[in-house]
N, C-alpha and C positions, 0 to 999 in steps of 0.2 A: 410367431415373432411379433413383438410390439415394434412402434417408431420410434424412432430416437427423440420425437417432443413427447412422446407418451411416457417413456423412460423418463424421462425428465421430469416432466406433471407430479409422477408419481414419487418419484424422490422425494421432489422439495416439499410434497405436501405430508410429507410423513419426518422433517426435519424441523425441529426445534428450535428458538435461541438459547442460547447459553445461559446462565445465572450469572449476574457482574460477580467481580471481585474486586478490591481494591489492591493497584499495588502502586509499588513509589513511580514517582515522574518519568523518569527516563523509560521505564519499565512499561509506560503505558504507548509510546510508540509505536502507529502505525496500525492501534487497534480503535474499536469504536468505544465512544463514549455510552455510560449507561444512565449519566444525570448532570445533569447543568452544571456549569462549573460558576460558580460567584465570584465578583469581585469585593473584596472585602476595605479598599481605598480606592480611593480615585487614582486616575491615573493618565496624565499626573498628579503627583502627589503635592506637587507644587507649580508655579509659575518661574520656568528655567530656561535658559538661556539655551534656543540651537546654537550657537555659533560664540567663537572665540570670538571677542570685541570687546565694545563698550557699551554701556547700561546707561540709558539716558534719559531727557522727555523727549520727545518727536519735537513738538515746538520750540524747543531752542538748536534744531538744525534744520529747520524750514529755509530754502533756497539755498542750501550749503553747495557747492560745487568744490572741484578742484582749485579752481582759480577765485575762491570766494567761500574759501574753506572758513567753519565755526573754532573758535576755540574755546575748551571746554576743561575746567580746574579738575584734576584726578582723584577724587577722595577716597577712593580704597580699592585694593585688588581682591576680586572673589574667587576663589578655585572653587571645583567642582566638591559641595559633602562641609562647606564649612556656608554658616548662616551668613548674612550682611550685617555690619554692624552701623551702618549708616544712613540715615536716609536721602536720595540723589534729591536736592532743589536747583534751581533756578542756573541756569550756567555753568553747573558741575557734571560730574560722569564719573563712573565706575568702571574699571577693567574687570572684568569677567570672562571667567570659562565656560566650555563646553559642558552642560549638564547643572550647571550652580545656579541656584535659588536669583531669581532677581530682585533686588532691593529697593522699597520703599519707595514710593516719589518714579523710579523709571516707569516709563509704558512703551521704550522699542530698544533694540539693539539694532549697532552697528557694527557689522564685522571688519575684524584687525584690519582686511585688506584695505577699506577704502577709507584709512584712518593716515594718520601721520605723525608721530610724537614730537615734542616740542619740549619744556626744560621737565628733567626728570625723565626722562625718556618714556613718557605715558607712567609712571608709575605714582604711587598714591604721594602727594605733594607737589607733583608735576604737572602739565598740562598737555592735551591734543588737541592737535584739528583735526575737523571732522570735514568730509571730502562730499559728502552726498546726503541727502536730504533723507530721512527715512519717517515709514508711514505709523500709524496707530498699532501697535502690537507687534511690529517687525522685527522676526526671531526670535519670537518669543514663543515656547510651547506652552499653552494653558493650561493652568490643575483644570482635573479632567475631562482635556479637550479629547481625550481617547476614548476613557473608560469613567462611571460613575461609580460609588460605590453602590454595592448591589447590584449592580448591572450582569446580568449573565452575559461572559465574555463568550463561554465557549457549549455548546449547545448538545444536549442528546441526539444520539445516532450520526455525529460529526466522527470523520474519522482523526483521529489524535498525530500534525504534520510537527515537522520541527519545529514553524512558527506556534504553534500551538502549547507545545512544550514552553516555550518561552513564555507565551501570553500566558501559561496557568500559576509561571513561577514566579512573574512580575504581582501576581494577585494574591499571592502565599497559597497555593497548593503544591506539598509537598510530595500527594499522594494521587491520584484520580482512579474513577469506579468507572472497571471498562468491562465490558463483556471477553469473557473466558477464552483462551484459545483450546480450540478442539483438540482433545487426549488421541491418538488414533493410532489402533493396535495394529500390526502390519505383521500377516502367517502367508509364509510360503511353502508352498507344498510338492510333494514331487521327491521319491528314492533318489532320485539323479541326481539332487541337487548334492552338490559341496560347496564348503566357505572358502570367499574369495580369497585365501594365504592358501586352499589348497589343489595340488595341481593336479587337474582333472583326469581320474582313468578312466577305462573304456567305457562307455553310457552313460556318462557322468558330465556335467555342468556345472560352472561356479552360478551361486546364488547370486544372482545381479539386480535381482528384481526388489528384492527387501531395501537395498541402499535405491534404487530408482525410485522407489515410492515413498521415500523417508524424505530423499530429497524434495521430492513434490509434497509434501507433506508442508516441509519446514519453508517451501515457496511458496505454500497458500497459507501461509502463516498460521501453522498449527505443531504440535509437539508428537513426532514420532515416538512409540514405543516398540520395537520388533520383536516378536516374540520368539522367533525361531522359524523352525523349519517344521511343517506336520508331514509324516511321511504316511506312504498312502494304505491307511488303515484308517477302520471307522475310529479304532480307540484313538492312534494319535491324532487325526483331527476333531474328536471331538474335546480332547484336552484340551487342546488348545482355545476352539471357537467357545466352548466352555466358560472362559475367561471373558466376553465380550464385554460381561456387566461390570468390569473395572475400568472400562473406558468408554469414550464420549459416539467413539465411531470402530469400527471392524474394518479392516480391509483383508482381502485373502487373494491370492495371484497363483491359478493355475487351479486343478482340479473339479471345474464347472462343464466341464464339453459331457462328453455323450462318450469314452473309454471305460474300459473293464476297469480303471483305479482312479476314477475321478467322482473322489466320495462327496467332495464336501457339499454338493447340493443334496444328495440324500442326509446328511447330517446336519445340515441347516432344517431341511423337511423336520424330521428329529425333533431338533431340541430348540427352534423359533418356528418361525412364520416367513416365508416366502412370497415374496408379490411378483416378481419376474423372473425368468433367468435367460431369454435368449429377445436378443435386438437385430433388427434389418439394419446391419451396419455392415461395413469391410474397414479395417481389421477388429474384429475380436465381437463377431458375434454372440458367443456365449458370454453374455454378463448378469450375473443373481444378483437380487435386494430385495432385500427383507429384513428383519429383525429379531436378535436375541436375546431374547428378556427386556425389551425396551430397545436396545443400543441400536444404531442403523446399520447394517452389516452390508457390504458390497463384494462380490465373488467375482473379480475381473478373471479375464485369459490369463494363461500361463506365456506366452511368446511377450518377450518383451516388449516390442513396439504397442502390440495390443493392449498391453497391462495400462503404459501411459496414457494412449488414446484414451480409453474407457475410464482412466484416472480422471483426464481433461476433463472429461465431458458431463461427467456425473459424480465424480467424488468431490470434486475444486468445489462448485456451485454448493454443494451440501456444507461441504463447512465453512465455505465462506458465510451461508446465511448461522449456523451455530453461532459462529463469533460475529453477530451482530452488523452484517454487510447486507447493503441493498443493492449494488452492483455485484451481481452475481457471475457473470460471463465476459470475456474478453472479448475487445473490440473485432468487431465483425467489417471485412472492406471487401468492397467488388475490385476483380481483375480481369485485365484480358488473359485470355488461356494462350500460349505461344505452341504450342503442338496440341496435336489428337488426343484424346484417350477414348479408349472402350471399359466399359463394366456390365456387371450383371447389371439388369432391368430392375430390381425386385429387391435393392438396399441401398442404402448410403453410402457412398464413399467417402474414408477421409484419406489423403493421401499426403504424405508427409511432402510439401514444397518450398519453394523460395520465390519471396515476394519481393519483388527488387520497383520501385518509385521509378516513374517518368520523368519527371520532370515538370512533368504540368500538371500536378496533383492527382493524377491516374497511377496504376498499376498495373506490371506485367507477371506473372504467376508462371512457373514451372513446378512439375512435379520430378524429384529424384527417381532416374532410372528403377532404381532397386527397391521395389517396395515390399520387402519380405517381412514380415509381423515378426521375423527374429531377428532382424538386425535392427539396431539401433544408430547406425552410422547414417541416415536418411534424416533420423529424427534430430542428430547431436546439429547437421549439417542446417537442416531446415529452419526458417523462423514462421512457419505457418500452417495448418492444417487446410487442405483444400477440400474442400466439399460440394460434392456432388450428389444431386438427389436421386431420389429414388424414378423410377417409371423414367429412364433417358440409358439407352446403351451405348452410345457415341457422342463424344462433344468435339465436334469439332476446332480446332485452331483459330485464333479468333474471337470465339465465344465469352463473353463474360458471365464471368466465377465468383462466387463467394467464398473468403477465404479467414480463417478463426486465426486470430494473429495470437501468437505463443510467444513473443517478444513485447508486449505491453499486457500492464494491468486491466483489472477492471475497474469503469470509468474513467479512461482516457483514451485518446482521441488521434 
């Protein structure tokens, strides 16, 4: 048996990025960029107004107050998307909106509030006082005080946020060139199994394991394909695993252990290439990776909790680097341990628990009673993997733990 960073090593170093593709805006959320995004205006594209007010010069409301308010002749009102048609001189002012061009002759705005209308009620022919004094450029946003044209707004290997989306739309990208999400074929194997509409007879299991890894799939942001069920024959699994080279990644759950019908590492042997198949871990020892015809193929356990764990741990990280990610792994925190545990001396443990905050930026860790590799009721209940290493058969209560949080992404905190 290898270590679970040796499993690791060897994955990612046998794992690819993707080839961009270009697809439309919305479409590129929440994946990596694969080239600069340009600005093709400035941006602003003009010199506009923050704030509902008036469009003025600064020096003709030098020492304005309330009690010593300016009054200033109303020449035109601007909304927001129509040009100025006037240029503001010497004792006049402009009513203007939010977002409208400022006109000619202004260099500040004063907003509505610390204004006062006067005849006309501020409107163009009328006049206002003005209540407070304002400085050189005041609410005013500058053509481009953000963005220059040409400027790369948004950057290769950035991942694509909702502000991001915006930023590319304000620049006129339609479209953006992201890196591919991983294709990832998902074979489950096993006579026992039935589909979950039907209701299981004797020796018999619903397939639970193909929507559990589809899900995790579509959580590491990549496109499940499930191909069925191989049942335990060389022919039917090699049909299936057969197929690998029509997508990006393989997954297969169950048929790796050491039983009279747990083909599919002789059939990997077969028709790829093999780098591992058993890790010092609890749960789910037997895990194969290698490759068939190129594709990266992963052989997790059959028992469900195990299928995920070994999903965690080594499929997420894989294609997160495919589709173009450098935070690879989910935030890692120390806890104190609140009871005992025992293990074997000679693997990893990950033990499905709950990580519940102190208070004072620490954490307290419990592991669920029931940590059976086929129940999945530990893992649904849990927000954390606990880990325990190797070479220690007792940890005492007390003890601080390192714990794989399954409730945040990766790269945050």
């Amino acid at each position: 048996m290898i270590t679970v960073e040796d499993a690791t090593a060897q994955v990612l170093s046998r794992i690819s990025v993707l080839k961009p593709e270009r697809v439309p805006l919305l479409a590129a959320l929440g994946r990596v960029l694969a080239e600069d995004v340009i600005s093709d205006i400035d941006v602003a594209p003009f010199d506009n107004s923050a704030m509902d007010g008036y469009a003025l010069r600064h020096a003709d409301v030098e020492g304005a107050t309330e009690q010593a308010a300016v009054r200033l002749a109303v020449i035109e009102h601007i909304p927001a998307g129509v040009q100025p048609q006037k240029m503001v001189g010497a004792g006049q002012a402009s009513r203007i909106m939010t977002g409208a061009p400022v006109p000619v002759g202004a260099d500040a705005v004063v907003r509505v509030e610390r204004t006062r209308p006067c005849e006309g009620q501020g409107g163009p022919g009328g006049s206002v006082q003005i209540l407070t004094s304002a400085k050189l450029g005041e609410n005013i946003r500058g053509r481009g005080e953000e963005v220059k044209a040409g400027d790369a707004v948004l950057l290769i290997g950035e991942v694509v946020g909702p502000a991001a989306v915006g930023l590319a739309a304000s620049v006129g990208h339609a479209d953006l060139a992201v890196h591919r999400r991983p294709r990832v074929a998902i074979v489950s194997t096993g006579d026992e199994l039935v589909d979950v509409r039907q209701k299981p007879g004797p020796g018999q299991i619903r397939n639970s394991n193909s929507y559990s890894l589809a899900a995790q799939v579509v959580d590491a942001g990549g496109e499940p394909h499930v191909l069925g069920v191989a049942r335990d024959t060389e022919e039917s699994t090699r049909a299936l695993l057969g197929r690998a080279g029509e997508f990006d990644l393989m997954v297969t759950t169950g048929g790796v252990s050491v039983g009279d019908f747990d083909v599919v590492k002789k059939v990997l042997e077969e028709i790829g290439e093999l780098d591992f198949w058993r890790v010092a871990m609890r749960p789910g020892a037997p895990q194969a990776f290698g490759t068939i015809g190129g594709t990266p193929f992963f052989g997790l356990p059959g028992n469900p909790t195990s299928t995920m764990v070994g999903f965690e741990l080594f499929v997420r990280p894989a294609m997160l680097k495919m589709a173009g990610f450098t935070s690879l792994f989910r935030p890692r925190v120390n806890a104190t341990l609140t009871h005992d545990v025992s293990k074997k001396v000679d693997r990893r443990y990950f033990l499905r628990a709950r990580l519940v905050p102190s208070g004072d930026g620490t954490y307290s860790v419990a592991a669920a009673d029931n940590q059976s590799s086929a129940l999945l009721t530990a893992m649904h209940r849990g927000n954390c993997l606990l880990s325990l290493p190797e070479g220690e058969s007792f940890i005492p209560a007390g003890s601080t733990v390192m714990c794989i949080r399954l409730d945040m992404g990766e790269g945050t905190a």
